[in-house]
C-alpha positions in Angstrom: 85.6 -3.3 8.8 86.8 -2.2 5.4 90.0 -0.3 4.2 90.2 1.6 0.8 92.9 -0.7 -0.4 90.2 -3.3 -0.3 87.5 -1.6 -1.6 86.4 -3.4 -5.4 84.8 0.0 -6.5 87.1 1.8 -8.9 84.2 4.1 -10.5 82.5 6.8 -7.7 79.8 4.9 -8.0 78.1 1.5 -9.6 74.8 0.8 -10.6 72.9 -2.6 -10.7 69.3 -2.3 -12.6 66.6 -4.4 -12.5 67.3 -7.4 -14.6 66.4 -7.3 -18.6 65.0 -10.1 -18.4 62.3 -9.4 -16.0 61.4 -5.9 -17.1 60.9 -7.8 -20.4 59.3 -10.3 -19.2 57.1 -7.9 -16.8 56.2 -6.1 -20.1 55.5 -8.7 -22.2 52.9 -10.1 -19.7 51.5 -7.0 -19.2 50.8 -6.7 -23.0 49.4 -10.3 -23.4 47.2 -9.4 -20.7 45.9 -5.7 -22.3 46.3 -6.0 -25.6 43.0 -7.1 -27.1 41.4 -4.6 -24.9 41.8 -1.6 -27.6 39.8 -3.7 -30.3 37.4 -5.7 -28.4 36.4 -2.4 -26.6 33.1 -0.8 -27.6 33.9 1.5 -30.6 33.4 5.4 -29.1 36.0 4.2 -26.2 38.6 2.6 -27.8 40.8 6.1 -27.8 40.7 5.8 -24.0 41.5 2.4 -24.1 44.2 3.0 -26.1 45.3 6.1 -24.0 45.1 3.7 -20.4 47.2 1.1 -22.6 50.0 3.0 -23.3 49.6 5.1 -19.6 50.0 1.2 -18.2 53.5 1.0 -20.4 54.3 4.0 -18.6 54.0 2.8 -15.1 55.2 -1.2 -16.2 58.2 0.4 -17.2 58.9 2.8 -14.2 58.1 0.3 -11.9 60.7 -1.8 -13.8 63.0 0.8 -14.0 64.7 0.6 -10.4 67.9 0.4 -9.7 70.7 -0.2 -7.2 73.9 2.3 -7.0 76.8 1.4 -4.9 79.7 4.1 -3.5 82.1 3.9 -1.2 80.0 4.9 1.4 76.3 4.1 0.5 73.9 2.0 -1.0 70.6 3.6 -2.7 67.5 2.2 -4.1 65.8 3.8 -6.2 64.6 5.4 -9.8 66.0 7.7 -12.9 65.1 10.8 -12.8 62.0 10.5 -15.2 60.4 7.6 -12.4 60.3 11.1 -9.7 56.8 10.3 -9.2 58.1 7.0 -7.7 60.5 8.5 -5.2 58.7 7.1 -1.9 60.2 3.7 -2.8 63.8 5.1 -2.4 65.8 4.3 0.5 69.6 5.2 1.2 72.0 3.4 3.8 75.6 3.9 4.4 77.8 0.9 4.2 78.9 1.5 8.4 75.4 1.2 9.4 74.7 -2.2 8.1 74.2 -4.8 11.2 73.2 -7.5 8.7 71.1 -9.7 7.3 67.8 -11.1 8.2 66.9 -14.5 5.9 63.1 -14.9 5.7 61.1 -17.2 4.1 58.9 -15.8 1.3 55.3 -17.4 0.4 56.2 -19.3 -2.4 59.2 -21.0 -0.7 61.9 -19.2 -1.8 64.5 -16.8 0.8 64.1 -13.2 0.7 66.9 -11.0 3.0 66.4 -7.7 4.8 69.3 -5.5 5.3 69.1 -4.2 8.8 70.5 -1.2 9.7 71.9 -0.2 13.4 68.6 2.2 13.5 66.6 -1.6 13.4 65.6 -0.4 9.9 64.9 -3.3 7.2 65.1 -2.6 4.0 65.0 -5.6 1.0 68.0 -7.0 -0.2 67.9 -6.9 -4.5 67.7 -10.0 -5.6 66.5 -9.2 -9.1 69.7 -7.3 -10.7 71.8 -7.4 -13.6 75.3 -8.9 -12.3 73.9 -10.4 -9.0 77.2 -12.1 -8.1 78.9 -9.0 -8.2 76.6 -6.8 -6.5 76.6 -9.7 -3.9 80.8 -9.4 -3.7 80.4 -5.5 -3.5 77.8 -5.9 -0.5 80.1 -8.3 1.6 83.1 -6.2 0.9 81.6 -2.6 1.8 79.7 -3.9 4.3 82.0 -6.3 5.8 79.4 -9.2 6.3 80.1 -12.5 5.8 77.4 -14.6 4.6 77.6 -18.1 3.6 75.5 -18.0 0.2 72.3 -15.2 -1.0 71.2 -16.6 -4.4 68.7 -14.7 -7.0 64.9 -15.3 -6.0 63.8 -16.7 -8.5 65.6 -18.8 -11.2 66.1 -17.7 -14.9 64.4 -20.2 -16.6 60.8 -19.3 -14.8 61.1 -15.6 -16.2 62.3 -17.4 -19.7 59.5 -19.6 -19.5 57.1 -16.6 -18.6 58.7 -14.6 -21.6 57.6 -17.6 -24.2 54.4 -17.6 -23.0 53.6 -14.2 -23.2 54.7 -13.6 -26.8 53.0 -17.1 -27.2 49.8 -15.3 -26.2 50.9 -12.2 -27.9 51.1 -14.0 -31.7 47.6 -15.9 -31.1 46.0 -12.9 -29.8 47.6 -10.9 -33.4 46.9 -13.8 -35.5 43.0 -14.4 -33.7 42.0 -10.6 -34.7 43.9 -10.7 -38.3 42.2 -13.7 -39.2 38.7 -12.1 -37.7 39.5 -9.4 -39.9 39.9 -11.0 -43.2 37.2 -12.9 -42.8 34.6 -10.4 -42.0 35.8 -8.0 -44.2 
């Protein structure tokens, strides 16, 4: 399995969020999506609107928020403190228990993995963090699989892509209601 002069971890522990690019990308849809909402809504409810808006930040960005932390004897999913609320979604597996991993194909074509653990526990393998290639060098070291190649889901440019689009949206949807408001006023 693994020795400690192997080991690539030099910190206690390391942690692997969610990429920026999708939780910006996540947020940016989100917005194109609710943002007329507050001014199109009738007048006496636009405070709630407003309110549920900003409560929808809230949970984009908590669900947005995860994050993977690696030690020498465990890997965790899960949330910062301020995401507690969200704690159901966390799952913890030490390194020694890992049996391996289980490719399946997802809906839209792509390859998800499950980590499976000795207890026939399956638990989904991040594809969707900052510095991938490292976690992935991390995961076969600690764990001691080998594994030929586990690539990101989903490519770059189809969350860049997204991104344009949504602040595309965005600047029509700020332009549509400044331009509605000069010329009514």
């Amino acid at each position: 399995m693994l020795n400690n002069s192997q080991t690539f971890l030099t910190k206690d522990e390391i942690v692997f969020p969610l990429s920026p690019l999708i939780r910006i990308t996540l947020l940016l849809l989100y917005l194109a999506i609710v943002l007329p909402l507050p001014i199109i809504a009738p007048t006496p409810l636009r405070v709630e609107v407003l309110a549920l808006l900003l409560l929808g930040i809230v949970l984009i960005w908590s669900l947005v928020s995860e994050k993977i932390s690696i030690s020498r004897l465990t890997i965790v999913r899960g949330y910062p403190r301020w995401c507690l609320w969200f704690s159901s979604n966390k799952w913890e597996m030490n390194w020694n228990d890992i049996q391996g991993l289980i490719p399946v194909k997802s809906s839209q074509g792509g390859q998800v993995y499950y980590i499976k653990s000795r207890d026939n526990e399956a638990y989904l393998l991040p594809q969707r963090i900052t510095r991938f290639d490292k976690f992935i060098n991390h995961f076969k070291e600690m764990s001691g699989i080998e594994f030929v190649s586990v690539n990101k889901l989903t490519p770059a440019w189809t969350y860049e892509l997204l991104a344009t689009l949504s602040s595309l949206i965005i600047i029509a949807e700020m332009l549509t209601f400044f331009f509605i408001k000069v010329t009514f006023i």
